[in-house]
KOLDONU-599613 format. One record per residue (C-alpha): residue in three letters; x, y, z. Coordinates in steps of 0.5 Angstrom, whole numbers, padded with zeros to 4 digits, always signed. Example, Ala and Ser with C-alpha at 12.3 -4.5 7.8 and 13.67 -1.06 7.14 Angstrom:
% KOLDONU-599613
Ala+0025-0009+0016/Ser+0027-0002+0014/
% end
This chain:
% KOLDONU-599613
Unk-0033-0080+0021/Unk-0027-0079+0018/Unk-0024-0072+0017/Unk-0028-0071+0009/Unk-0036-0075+0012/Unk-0035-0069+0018/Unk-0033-0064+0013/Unk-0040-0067+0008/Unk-0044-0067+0014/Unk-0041-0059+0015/Unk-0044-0056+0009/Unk-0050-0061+0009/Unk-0053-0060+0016/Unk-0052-0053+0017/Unk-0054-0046+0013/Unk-0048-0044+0009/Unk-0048-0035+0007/Unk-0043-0037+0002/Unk-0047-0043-0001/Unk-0055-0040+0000/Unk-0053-0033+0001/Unk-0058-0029+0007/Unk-0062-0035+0009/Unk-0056-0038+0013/Unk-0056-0031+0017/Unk-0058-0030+0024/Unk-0060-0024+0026/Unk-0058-0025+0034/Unk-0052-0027+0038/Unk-0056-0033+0042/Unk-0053-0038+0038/Unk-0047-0036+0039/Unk-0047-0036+0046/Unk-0051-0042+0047/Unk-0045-0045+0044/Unk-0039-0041+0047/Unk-0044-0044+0054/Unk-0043-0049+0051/Unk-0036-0050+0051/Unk-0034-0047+0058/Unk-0033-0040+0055/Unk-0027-0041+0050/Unk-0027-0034+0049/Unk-0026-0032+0056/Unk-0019-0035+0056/Unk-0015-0032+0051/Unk-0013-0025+0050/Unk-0017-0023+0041/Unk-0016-0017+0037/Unk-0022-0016+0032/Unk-0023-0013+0025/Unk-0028-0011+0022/Unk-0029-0007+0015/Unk-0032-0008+0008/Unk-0024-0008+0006/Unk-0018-0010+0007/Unk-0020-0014+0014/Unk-0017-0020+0012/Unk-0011-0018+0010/Unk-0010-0013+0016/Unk-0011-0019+0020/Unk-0006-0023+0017/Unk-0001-0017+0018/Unk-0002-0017+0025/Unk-0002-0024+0027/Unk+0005-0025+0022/Unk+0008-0019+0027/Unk+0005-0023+0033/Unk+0009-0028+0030/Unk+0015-0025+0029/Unk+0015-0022+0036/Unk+0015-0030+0039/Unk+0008-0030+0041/Unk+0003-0036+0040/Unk-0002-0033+0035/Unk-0009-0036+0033/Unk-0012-0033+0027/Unk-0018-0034+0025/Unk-0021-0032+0019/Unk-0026-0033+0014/Unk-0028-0036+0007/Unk-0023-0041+0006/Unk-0020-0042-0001/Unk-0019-0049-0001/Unk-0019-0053+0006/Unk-0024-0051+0011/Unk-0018-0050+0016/Unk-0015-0045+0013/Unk-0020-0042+0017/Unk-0017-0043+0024/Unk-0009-0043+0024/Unk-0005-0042+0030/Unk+0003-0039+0028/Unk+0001-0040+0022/Unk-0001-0047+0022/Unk-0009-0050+0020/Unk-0012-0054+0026/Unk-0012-0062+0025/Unk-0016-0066+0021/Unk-0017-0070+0028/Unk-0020-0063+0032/Unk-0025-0061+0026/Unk-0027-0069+0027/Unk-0027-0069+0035/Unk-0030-0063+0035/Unk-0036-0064+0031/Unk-0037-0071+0033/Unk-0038-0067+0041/Unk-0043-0062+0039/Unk-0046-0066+0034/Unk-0053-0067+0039/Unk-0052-0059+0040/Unk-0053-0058+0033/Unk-0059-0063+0031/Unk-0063-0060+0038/Unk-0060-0052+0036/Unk-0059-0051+0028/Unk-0054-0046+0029/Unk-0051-0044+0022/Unk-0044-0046+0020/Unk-0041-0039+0022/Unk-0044-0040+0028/Unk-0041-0048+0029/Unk-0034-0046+0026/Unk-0034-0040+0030/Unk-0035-0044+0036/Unk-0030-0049+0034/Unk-0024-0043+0033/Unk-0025-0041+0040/Unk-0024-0048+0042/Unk-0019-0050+0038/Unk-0016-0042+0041/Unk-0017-0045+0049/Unk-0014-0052+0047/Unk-0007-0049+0044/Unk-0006-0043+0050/Unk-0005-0038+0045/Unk-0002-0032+0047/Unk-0007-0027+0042/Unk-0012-0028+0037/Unk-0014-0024+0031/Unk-0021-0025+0029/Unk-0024-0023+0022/Unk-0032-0021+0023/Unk-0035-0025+0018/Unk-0040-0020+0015/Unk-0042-0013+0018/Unk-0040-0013+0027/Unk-0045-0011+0031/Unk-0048-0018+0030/Unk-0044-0022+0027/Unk-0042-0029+0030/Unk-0035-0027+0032/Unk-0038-0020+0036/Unk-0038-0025+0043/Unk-0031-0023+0046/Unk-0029-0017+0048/Unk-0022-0015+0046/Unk-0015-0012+0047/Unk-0017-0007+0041/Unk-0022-0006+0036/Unk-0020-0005+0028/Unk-0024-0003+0023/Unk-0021-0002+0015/Unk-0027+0002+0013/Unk-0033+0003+0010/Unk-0036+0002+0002/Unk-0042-0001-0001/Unk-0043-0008-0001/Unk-0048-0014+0004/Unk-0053-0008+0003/Unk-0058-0013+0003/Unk-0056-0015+0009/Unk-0053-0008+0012/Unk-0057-0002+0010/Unk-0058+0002+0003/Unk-0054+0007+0005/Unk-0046+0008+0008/Unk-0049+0011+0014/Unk-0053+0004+0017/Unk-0047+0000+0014/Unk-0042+0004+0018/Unk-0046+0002+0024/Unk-0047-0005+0025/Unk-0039-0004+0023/Unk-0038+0000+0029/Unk-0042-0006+0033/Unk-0035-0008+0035/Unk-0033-0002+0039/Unk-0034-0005+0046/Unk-0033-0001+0053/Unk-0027+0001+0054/Unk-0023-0002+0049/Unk-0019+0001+0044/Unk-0022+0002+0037/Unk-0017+0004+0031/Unk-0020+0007+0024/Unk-0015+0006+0019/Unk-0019+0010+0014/Unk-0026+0015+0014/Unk-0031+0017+0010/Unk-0036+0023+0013/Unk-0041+0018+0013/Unk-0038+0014+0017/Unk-0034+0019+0023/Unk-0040+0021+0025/Unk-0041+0014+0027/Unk-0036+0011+0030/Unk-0035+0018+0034/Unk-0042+0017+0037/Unk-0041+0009+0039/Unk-0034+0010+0041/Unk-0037+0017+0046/Unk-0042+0011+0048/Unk-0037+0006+0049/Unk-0032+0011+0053/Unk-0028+0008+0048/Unk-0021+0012+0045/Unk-0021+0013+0039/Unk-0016+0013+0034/Unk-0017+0016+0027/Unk-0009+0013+0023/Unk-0010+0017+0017/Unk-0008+0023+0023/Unk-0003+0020+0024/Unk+0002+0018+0018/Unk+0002+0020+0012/Unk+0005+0016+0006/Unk+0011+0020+0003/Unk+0013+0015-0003/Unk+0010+0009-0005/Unk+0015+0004-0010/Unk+0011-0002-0013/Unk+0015-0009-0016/Unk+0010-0015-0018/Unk+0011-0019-0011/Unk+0012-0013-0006/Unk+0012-0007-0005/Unk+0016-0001-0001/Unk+0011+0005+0003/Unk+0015+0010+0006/Unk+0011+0013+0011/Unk+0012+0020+0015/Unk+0008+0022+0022/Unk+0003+0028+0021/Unk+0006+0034+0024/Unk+0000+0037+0027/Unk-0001+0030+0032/Unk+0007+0030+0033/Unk+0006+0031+0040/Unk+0000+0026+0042/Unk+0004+0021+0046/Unk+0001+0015+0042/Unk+0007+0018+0037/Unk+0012+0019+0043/Unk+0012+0012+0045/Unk+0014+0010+0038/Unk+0019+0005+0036/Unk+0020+0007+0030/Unk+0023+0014+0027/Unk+0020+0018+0022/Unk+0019+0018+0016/Unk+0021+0009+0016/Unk+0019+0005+0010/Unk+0016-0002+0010/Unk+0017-0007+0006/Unk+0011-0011+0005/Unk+0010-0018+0001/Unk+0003-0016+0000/Unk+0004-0010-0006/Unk-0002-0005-0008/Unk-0002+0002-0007/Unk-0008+0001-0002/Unk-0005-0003+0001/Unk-0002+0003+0005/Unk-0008+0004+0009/Unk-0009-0002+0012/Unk-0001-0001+0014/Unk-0002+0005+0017/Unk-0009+0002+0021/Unk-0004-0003+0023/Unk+0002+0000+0025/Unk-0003+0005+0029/Unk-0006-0001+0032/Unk+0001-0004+0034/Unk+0002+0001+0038/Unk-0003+0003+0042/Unk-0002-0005+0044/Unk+0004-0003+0046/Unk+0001+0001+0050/Unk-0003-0004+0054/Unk+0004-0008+0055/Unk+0006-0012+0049/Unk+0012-0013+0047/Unk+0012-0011+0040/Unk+0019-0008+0037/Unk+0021-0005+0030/Unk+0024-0010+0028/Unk+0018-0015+0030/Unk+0014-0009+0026/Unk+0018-0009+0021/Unk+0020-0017+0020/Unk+0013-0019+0021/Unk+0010-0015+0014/Unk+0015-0017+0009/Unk+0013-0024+0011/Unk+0005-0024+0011/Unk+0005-0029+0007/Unk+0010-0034+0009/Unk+0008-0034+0016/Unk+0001-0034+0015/Unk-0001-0038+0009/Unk-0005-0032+0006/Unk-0007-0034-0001/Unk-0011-0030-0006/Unk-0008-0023-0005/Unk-0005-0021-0010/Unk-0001-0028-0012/Unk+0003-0028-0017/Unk+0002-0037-0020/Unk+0006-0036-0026/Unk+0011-0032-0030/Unk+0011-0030-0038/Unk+0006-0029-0039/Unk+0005-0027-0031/Unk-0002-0030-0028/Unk-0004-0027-0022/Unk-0010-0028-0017/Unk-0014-0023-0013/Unk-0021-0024-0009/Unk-0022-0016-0011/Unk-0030-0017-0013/Unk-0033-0010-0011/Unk-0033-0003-0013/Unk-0028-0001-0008/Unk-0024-0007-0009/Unk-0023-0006-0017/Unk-0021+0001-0016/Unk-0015-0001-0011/Unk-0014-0006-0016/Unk-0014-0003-0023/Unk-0009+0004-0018/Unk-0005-0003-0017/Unk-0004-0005-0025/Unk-0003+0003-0027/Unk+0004+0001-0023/Unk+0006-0004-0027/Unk+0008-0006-0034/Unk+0006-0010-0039/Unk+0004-0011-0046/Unk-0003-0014-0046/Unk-0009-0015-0041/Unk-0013-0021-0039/Unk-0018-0021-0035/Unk-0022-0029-0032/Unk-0027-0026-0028/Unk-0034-0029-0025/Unk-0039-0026-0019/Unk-0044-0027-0014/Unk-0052-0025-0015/Unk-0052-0021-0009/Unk-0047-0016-0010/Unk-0046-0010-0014/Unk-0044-0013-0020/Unk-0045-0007-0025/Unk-0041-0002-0021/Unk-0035-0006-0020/Unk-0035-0009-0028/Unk-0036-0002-0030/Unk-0030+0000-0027/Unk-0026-0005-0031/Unk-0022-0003-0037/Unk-0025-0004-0045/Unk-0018-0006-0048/Unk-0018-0012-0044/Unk-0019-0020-0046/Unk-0025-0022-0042/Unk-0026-0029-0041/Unk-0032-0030-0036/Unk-0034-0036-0032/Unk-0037-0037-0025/Unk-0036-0042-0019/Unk-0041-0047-0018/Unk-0044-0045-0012/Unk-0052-0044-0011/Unk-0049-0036-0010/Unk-0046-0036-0016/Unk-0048-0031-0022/Unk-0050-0035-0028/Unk-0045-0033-0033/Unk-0050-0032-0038/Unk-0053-0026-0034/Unk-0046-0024-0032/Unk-0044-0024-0039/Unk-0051-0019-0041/Unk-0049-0014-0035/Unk-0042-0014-0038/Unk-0043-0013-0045/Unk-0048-0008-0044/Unk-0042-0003-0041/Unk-0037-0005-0047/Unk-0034-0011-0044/Unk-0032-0016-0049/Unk-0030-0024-0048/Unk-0032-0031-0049/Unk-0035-0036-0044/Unk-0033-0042-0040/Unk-0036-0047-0036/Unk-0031-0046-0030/Unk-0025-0042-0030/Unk-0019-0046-0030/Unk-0023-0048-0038/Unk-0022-0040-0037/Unk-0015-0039-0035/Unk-0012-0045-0040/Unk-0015-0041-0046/Unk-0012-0034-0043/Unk-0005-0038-0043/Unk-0006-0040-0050/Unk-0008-0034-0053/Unk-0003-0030-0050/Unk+0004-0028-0050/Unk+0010-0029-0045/Unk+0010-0021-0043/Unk+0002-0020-0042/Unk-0002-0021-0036/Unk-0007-0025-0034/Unk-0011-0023-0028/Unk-0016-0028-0024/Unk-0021-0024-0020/Unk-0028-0023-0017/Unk-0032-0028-0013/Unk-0027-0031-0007/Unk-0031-0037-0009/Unk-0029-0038-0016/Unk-0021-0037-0014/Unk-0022-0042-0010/Unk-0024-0047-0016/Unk-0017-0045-0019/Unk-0013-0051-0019/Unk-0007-0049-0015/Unk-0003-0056-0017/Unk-0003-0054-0025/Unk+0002-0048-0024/Unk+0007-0052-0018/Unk+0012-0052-0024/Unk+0012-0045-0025/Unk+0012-0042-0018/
% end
């Protein structure tokens, strides 16, 4: 087969969340590990650090594996969706696996998925792990693809557990309440092994206090350990200056930092928010410090001013054009609206344009709700079974005071909001991570 037939026989064969939504899901680990017995245990023979949360687990991810990096460690990192190649999914240093793997790959476990039915997330989890053995990486960072506790990525048992935080979204599949959606998120938190919280909310502290207890795992909150004192924001990066807590100055996991206080770090991935995952991260570095790796100031510092040069991070905020400037972001639920509209309070610009078009099985009210009615809206949607007719998605938007036109895909969108707007506004492009996926990147080469 070639790279382009595996790919097709990928997303034919197997159960695609993406594509079907809860029907690809499987509510146990067995196919999982059948697959990793399948393989001789791939995931036993490299170190991971796993990430969980509703927000800000990928760009967290992508942090962590740009410093690792930096620090000279052979780095795998897998995360998921992908934007535009399904090898975007599995990277070491930075650089997607080989057509040729994926081809190799799929063609040896093709008997194991005619006999099993595994989902795609199954299959491309197992397939990261192999490729992760095959290239000896050092360390791999490991995003969870929905929830924790069963998700396919919850069969390795890390140097360090990361959770971003709790909000609403997957409540179909995770819970109703903030409650039940923190404990299948606590589901990573693993015997012995290190868990860092980068923010809470009370719903979600009594959890992971109870698993962590369970777990004898230590457990470190990062909002108790570093406050952000200044915040400056530019349109490609931004600056946090971050000070310790007073009250937790003497804890050892400060005591053995490489850093002084108050430090600033400047980050390639701006937004206000973004500072909450900072801190999880620089929290996380430290206590694998702690562990034995050798992660300096400079590696810290070098690593988070170039996520995205070193990772290939797309689709956070990412600036595709000037005047008018167009900007890209996968922000598509209530939380992530809220970070992203505290991003544009910061900047300047005349007039707004929003291109957005969403999934059905999101909370789709609450985060239209949150957008501004001053805007230009221009709604579309992706072409993928999950998608949110942009007929309904119109109705659900006029009802709150949202007013725009409709476009049969987005880049018919984006090209009437180049038309229609001046050289000092804004066009923003955000929801589904699907439908940024179906922008044409090629249409902006020249402007970038």
């Amino acid at each position: 087969m070639s790279y382009q037939d595996t790919i097709d026989y990928l997303y034919s064969r197997l159960p695609l969340f993406s594509r079907i939504g809860a029907a690809a899901i499987k509510n146990d680990l067995h196919n999982t590990l059948a697959i990793c017995s399948f393989l001789d245990h791939p995931e036993k023979k490299f170190k991971t650090i796993h990430i969980a949360g509703t927000n800000g687990k990928g760009s967290t991810s992508h942090m962590l594996a740009s410093i690792f990096q930096e620090a000279g460690y052979k780095t795998g990192l897998y995360t998921s969706p992908h934007l535009y190649d399904f090898r975007e999914r599995i990277k070491v240093n930075g650089e997607m696996c080989s057509t040729q793997f994926v081809i190799d790959f799929t063609n040896k476990m093709k008997g194991f998925i005619e006999k099993t039915e595994p989902s795609f997330f199954e299959i491309t989890v197992g397939m990261a792990f192999d490729y992760f053995a095959e290239k000896n990486v050092d360390i791999a960072i490991i995003e969870t693809g929905l929830g924790g506790r069963l998700d396919s990525t919850n069969v390795i048992t890390p140097e360090l557990s990361l959770i971003t935080n709790i909000g609403w979204d997957h409540m179909a599949l995770l819970g109703n309440d903030l409650t039940s959606i923190s404990k299948e998120k606590a589901g990573i938190i693993k015997n012995k092994v290190p868990v860092v919280i980068s923010e809470t909310i009370p719903e979600s502290k009594i959890v992971f206090e109870e698993k962590a207890n369970q777990q004898n795992a230590p457990i470190y909150y990062a909002e108790e350990y570093y406050t952000l004192k200044h915040f400056t924001n530019h349109w490609t990066s931004a600056a946090f200056e971050f000070e310790s807590l007073k009250n937790v100055s003497k804890n050892s996991l400060l005591e053995n930092a490489l850093w002084d206080t108050p430090f600033t770090i400047q980050c390639d991935l701006p937004g206000k928010y973004q500072y909450k995952n900072l801190r999880g991260v620089v929290t996380a570095i430290q206590i694998l410090n702690q562990k034995g790796w050798k992660i300096s100031s400079q590696h810290l510092h070098h690593g988070l001013k170039n996520i995205k040069k070193n990772t290939g991070l797309m689709g956070r905020w990412e600036c595709m054009q000037d005047n008018p400037r167009i900007i890209l972001d996968v922000a598509h639920n209530e939380h992530g609206m809220k970070a992203l509209l505290e991003q544009l309070e910061s900047l300047d610009f005349e007039n707004l344009h929003i291109v957005t078009g969403m999934v059905k099985d999101k909370d789709v009210e609450a985060a239209l709700s949150l957008l501004p009615k001053q805007a230009k809206y221009y709604f579309t949607q992706s072409h993928i079974p999950r998608a949110l007719p942009v007929k309904e998605l119109v109705e659900k938007a006029t009802s709150i005071g949202l007013i725009g036109e409709t476009y049969n895909n987005v880049n018919d969108a984006i090209d009437h909001a180049k038309r229609t707007a001046s050289p000092k506004d804004l066009i923003l492009v955000i929801g589904s991570i699907f439908l940024v996926a179906e922008v044409n990147r090629a249409a902006f080469i020249t402007n970038l």
